[in-house]
C-alpha positions in Angstrom: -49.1 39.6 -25.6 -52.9 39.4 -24.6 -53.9 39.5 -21.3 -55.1 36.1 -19.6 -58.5 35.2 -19.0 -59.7 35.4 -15.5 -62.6 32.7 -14.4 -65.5 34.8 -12.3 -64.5 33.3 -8.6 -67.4 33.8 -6.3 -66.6 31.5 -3.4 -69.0 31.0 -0.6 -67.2 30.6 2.9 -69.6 29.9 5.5 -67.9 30.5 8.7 -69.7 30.2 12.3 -68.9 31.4 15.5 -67.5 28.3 17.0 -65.2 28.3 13.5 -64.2 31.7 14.1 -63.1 31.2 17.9 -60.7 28.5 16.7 -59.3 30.5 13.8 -58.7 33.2 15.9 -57.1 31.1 18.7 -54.8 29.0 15.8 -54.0 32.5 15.0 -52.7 33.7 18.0 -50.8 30.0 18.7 -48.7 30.8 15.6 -48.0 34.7 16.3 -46.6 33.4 19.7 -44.9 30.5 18.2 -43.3 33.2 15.4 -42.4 35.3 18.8 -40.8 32.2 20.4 -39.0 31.7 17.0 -37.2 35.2 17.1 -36.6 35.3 21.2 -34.9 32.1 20.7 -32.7 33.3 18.2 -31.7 36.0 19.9 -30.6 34.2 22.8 -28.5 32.1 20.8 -27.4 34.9 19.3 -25.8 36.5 22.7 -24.8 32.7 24.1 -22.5 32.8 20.8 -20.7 36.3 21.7 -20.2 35.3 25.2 -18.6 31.9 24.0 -21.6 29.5 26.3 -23.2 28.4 23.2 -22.6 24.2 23.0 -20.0 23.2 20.7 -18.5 26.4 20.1 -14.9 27.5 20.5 -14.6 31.1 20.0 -13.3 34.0 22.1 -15.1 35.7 25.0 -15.9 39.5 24.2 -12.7 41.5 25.5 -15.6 44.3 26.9 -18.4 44.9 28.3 -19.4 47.3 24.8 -18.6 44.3 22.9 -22.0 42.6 24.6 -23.7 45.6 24.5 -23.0 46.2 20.9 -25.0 42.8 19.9 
């Protein structure tokens, strides 16, 4: 097996300050979004153990280290 061939890549980004505020800005939207993501889940996550999440029927935790546990 022979190793494949590789083209020579030299791109040329061009990037200006303006361009660089937004990227950084976009950036920050979707590490928050990501955050939002996991906090969310989390609280669905403890809504299920305590039985308050809609359309669920199970049992409440029998103790207080059950809740503490998730």
């Amino acid at each position: 097996m022979s190793f494949p061939n590789i083209p020579d890549v030299t791109p040329n980004i061009n990037i200006n300050v303006e361009d660089a505020i937004n990227l950084l800005l976009a950036s920050i939207a979707f590490e928050e979004l990501g955050l939002a993501h996991v906090i969310n889940a989390e609280a669905e996550k403890i809504q299920f153990v305590l039985g308050t999440l809609k359309g669920q029927t199970t049992t409440a935790p029998s103790s207080i280290d059950d809740v503490t546990s998730v």
